[in-house]
C-alpha distance (Angstrom), angle and dihedral (degrees) to the residues before:
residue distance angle dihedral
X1 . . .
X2 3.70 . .
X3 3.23 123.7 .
X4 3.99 105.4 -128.9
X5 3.82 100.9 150.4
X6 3.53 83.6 72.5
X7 3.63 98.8 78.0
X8 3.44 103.8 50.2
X9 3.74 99.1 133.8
X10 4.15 88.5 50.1
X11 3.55 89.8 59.7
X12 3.81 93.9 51.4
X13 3.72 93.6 46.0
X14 4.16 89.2 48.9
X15 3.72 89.0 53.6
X16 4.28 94.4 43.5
X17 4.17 85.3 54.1
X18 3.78 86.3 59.1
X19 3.20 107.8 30.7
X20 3.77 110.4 34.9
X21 4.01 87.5 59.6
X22 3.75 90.3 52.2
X23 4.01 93.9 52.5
X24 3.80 82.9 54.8
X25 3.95 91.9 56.1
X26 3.90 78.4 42.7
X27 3.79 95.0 67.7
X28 3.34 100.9 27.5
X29 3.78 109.8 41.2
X30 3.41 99.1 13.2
X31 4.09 120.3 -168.3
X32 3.86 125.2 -54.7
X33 3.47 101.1 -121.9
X34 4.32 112.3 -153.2
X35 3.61 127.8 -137.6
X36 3.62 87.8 -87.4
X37 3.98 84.7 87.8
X38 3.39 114.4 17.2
X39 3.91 90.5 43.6
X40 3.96 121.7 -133.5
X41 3.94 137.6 110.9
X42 4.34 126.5 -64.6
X43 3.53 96.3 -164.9
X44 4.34 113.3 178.8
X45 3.27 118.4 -171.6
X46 4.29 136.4 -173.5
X47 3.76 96.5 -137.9
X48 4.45 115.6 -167.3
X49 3.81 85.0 -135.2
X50 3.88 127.3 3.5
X51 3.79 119.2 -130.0
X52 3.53 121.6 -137.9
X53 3.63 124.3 -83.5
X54 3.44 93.6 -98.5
X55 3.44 96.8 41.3
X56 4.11 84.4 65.6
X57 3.42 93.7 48.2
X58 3.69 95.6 55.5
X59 3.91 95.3 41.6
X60 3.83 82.4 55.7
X61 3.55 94.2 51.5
X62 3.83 105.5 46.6
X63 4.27 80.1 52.4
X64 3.78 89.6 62.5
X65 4.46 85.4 -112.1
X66 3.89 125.0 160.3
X67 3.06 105.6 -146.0
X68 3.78 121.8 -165.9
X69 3.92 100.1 174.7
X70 3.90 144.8 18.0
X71 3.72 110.8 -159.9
X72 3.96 116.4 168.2
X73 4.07 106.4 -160.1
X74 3.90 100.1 -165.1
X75 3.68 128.6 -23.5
X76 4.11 95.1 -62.2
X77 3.78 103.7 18.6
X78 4.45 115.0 86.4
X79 3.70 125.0 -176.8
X80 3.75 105.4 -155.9
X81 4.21 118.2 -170.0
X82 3.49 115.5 -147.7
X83 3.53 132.0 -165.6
X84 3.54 117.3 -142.1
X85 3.58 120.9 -53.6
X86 4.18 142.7 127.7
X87 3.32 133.4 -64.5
X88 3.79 96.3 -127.3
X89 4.55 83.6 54.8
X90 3.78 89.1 59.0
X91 3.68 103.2 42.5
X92 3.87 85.1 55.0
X93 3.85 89.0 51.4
X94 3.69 90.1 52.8
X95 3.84 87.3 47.3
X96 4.08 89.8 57.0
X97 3.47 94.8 35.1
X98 4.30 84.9 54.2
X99 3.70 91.9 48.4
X100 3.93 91.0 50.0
X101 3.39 110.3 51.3
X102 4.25 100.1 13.2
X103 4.09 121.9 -127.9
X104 3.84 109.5 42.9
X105 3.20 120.6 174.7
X106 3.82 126.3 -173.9
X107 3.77 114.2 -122.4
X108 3.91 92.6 163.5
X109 3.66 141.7 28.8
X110 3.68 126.1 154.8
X111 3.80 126.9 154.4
X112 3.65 124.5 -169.1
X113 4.12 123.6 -179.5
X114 3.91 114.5 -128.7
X115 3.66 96.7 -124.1
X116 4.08 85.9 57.1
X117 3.84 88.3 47.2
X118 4.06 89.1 55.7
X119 4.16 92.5 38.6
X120 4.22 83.4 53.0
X121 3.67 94.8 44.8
X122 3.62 96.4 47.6
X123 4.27 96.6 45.5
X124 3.76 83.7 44.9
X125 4.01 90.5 63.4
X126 4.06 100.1 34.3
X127 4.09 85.1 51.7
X128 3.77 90.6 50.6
X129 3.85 90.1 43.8
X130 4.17 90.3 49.1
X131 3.47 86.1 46.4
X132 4.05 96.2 63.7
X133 3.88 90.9 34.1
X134 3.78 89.6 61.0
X135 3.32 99.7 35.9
X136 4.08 96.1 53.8
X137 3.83 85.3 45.2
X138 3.95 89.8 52.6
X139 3.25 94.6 47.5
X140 3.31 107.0 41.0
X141 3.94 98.0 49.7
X142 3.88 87.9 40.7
X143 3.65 92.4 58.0
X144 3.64 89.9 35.1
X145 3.61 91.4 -130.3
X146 4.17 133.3 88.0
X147 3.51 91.9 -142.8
X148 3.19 96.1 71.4
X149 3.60 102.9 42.9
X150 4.33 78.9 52.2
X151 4.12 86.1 60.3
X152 3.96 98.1 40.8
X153 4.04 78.5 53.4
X154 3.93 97.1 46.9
X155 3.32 92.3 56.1
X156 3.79 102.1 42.7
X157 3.91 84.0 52.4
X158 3.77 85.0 45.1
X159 3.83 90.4 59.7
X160 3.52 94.2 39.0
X161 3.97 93.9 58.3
X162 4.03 84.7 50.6
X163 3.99 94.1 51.9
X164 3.98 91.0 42.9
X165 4.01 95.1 45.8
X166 3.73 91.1 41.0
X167 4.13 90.5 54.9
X168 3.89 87.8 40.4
X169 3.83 95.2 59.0
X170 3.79 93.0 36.0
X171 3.65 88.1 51.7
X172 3.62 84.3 54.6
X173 3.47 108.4 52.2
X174 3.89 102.5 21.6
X175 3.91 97.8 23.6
X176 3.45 99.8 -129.5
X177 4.14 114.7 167.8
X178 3.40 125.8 -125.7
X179 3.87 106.5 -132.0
X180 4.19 149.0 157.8
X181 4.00 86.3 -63.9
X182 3.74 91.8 54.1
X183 3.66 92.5 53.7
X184 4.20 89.9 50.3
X185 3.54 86.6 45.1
X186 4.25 87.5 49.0
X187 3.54 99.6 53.8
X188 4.13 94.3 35.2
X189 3.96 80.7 64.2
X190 3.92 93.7 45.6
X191 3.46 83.4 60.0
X192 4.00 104.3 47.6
X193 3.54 86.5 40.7
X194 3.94 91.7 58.3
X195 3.97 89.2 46.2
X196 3.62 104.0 56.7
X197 3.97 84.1 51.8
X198 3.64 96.0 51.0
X199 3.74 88.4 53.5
X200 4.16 89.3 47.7
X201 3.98 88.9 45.9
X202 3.89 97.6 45.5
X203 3.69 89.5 53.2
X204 4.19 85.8 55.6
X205 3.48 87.3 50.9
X206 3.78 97.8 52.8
X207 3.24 85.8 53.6
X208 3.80 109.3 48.2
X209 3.77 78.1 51.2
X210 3.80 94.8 66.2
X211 3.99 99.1 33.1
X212 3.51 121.1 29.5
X213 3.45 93.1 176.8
X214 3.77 109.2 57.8
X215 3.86 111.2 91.5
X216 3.66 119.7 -96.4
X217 3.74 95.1 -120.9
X218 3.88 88.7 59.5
X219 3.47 99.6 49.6
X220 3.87 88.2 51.7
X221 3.51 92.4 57.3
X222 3.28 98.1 49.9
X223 3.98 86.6 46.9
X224 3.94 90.3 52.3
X225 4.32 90.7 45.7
X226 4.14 83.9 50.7
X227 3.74 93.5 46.8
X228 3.96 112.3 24.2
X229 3.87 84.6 91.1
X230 3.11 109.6 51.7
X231 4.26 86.3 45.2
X232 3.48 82.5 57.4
X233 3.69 101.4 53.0
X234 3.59 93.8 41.1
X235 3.69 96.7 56.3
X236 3.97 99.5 38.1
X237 3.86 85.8 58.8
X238 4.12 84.2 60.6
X239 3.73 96.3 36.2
X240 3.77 93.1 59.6
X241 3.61 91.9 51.6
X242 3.85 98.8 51.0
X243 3.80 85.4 41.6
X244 4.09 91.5 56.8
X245 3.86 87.3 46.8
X246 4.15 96.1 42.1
X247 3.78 81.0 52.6
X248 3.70 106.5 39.3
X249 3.90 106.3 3.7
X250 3.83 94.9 103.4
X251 4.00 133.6 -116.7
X252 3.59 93.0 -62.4
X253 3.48 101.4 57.0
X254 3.78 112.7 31.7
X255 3.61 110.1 82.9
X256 4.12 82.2 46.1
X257 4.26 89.2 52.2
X258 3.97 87.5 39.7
X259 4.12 92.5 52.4
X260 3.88 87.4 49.4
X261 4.08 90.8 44.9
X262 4.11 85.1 48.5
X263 3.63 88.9 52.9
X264 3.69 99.1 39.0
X265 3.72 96.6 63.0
X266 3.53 98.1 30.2
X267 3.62 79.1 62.5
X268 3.22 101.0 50.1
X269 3.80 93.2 56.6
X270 3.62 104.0 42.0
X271 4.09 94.4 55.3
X272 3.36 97.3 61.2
X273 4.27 94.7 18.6
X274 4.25 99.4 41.9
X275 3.71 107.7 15.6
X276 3.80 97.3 49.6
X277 3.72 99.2 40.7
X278 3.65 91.0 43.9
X279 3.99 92.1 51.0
X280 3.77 91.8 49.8
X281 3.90 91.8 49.7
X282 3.95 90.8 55.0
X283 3.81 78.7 46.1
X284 3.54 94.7 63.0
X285 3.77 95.7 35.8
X286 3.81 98.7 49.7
X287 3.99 82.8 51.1
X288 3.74 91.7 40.5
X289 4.87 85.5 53.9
């Protein structure tokens, strides 16, 4: 049996390092939302020979475009944010930007409304709040026990933190958009997160059925040493998928398959590394009252 009740305090400090620099990102930076939610065009183009910056930004102006961003890809390929505007506006701007620099061709055109943006936005956080009302209430009255519906929730808020600070600083420093996909991806890992626990917790259980006696912190390690493999397994299978497809999945896909990877191992640590520790420390304080 290992002994991994000892090292409560380690775990706490390995999830500050991550996390506390992430909540700074948080309030500083903040996340780059797409056009999902704050509506507007993304239109990429493959241009024969790329004006100047300034060039763009006048073509864009004498069409009557907003832009919000510039962002050349290579030496041929630009990425131009738009807020919202008609259809008619940017098919002219394509027409000028055709007639400036010769062979365009469209590798990107998506148009959302802003009063879609805001509807997305605000089902994306009234599912995520559902989601942790239902699965506290699950937990708790399937365990018969709040406490453990509390740690199933610490650690799903634990790997939620991790996924948003992780977006926030790449956002920062490699502007990647938070979109639709990253809210799939968020609540696919509120889910796996909440499984691996279940399985760590219904071990407990089996065992505070058979011995009353033994200490909660030893039948959680021996839970962990029983289950820690097969945790491990399980989730390695999925990380080296979403690593081939970070690595060789394409544009479209890789911050999507890097969100998932995020959330798979942050997962995987905070079951057995968050959720237990935190259940057996409202253990010993509910004791302690």
């Amino acid at each position: 049996m290992i002994r991994f009740s000892k090292y409560i305090w380690l775990y706490i400090l390995i999830s500050a390092l991550v996390i506390l620099p992430g909540i700074y990102s948080l309030f500083r930076w903040g996340l780059r939302p797409s056009i999902d939610f704050t509506g507007g065009t993304v239109l990429a183009v493959k241009l024969e020979k790329t004006p100047a910056h300034e060039v763009l930004e006048r073509i864009a102006k004498e069409n009557s475009i907003d832009l919000v961003e510039i962002q050349k890809n290579s030496t041929t390929e630009v990425t131009f944010r738009i807020k919202p505007t008609s259809e008619e506006v940017i098919d002219d701007f394509q027409k000028s930007l055709q007639t400036e620099s010769g062979t365009l061709v469209v590798l990107r055109k998506d148009m959302v409304g802003p009063v879609i943006g805001s509807e997305l936005l605000y089902k994306a956080i009234v599912a995520s709040i559902l989601v942790v009302i239902a699965i506290l209430s699950y937990v708790a009255y399937a365990f018969k026990s709040f406490k453990y519906g509390v740690s199933a929730v610490a650690s799903l808020v634990h790997d939620m933190l991790i996924m948003f600070c992780s977006f926030s600083l790449l956002g920062h420093f490699f502007g990647v958009e938070v979109d639709t996909l990253f809210v799939t991806a968020f609540l696919t890992t509120m889910s796996f997160s909440v499984h691996d626990t279940i399985v760590i917790f219904d071990r407990i259980r089996e065992y505070r059925r058979k011995d009353t006696r033994t200490h909660l912190t030893n039948l959680s390690d021996i839970a962990l040493t029983e289950t820690i493999g097969r945790s491990l397994v399980n989730s390695f299978t999925i990380i080296f998928m979403l690593l081939s497809l970070v690595l060789m999945g394409g544009e479209t896909v890789r911050w999507f398959a890097m969100a998932l990877l995020i959330g798979t191992i942050t997962g995987t640590y905070s079951s057995p590394f968050v959720a237990t520790p935190v259940l057996l420390l409202l253990d010993r304080w509910e004791k302690k009252k």
